[in-house]
N, C-alpha and C positions, 0 to 999 in steps of 0.2 A: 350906279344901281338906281333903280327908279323906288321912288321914295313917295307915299301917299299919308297924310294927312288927316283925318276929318275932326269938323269940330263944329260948334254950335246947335248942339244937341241940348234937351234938359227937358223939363217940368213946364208944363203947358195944361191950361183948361183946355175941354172939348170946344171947339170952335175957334180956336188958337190958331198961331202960327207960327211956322218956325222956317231958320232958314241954314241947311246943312251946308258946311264948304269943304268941298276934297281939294287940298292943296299940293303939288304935282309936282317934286323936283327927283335930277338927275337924266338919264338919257329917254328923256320923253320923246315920241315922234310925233310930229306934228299930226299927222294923219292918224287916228288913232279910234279905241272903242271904250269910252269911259262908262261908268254905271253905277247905280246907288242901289245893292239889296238889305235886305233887314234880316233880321231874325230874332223870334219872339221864344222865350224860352219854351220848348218841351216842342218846337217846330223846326221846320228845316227853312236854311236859309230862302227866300224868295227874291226874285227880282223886284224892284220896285219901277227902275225908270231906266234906258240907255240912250246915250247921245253916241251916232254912229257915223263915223267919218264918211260921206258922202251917202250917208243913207238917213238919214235924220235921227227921228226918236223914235222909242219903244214904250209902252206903260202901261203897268198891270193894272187889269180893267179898277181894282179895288182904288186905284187912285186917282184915274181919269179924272180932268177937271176940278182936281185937286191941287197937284203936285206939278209942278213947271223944273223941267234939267235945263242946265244950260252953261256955256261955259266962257269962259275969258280968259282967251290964247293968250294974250297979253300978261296976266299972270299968273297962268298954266293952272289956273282953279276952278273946276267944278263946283256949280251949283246945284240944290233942290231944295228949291221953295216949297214949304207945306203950308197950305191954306186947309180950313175947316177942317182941322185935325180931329178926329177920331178917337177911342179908347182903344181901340184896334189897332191904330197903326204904334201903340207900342213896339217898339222892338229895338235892338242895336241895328245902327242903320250900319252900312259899309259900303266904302268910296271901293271901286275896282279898275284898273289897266288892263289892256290887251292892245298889241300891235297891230290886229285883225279881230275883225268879228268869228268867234269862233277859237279864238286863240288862246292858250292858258292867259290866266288872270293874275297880277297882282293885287292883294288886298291891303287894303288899312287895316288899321286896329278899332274902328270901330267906334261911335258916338251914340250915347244913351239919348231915347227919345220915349219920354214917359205924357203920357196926355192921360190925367186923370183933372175930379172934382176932389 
């Protein structure tokens, strides 16, 4: 069973940084559609960033030039770097799997990302 991860989530000033890790065991396929959304209480989940097996990335404009995906096949772990964090981008971040773009998703469980003073 394919098994996700995330972690490195926490407490940050605005202009912080943080760096989430989806960590990716069981029947992963090399070619794949990984992605990091969030969800901030009393909203619905949103995408934040995806890394797309022969199609690159994806990122919601609110993060643009912020936030860098990226991944290491080597040890099947998703990144997303957050630079000049925000009080907005509070929210539970979540690491996601699909076989295809378009494909049902596997989800984590999720890592707290608070950016207050």
């Amino acid at each position: 069973q394919v098994q996700l991860v995330e972690s490195g989530g926490g407490l940050v000033q605005p202009g912080g940084s943080l760096r989430l890790s989806c960590a990716t065991s069981g029947n992963i396929f090399s070619v794949n559609t990984m992605g990091w959304y969030r969800q901030a209480p009393g909203k619905q989940r949103e995408l934040v960033a995806l890394i797309i097996g022969g199609r690159g990335t994806n990122y919601a404009d609110s993060v643009k030039g912020r936030f860098t995906i990226s991944r290491d096949n080597a040890k099947n772990t998703v990144y997303l770097q957050m630079n000049s964090l925000k009080p907005e981008d509070t929210a539970v971040y979540f690491c996601s799997y699909s076989r295809f773009p378009g494909a049902d998703q596997i989800w984590g469980q999720g890592t707290q990302v608070t950016v207050s003073s």
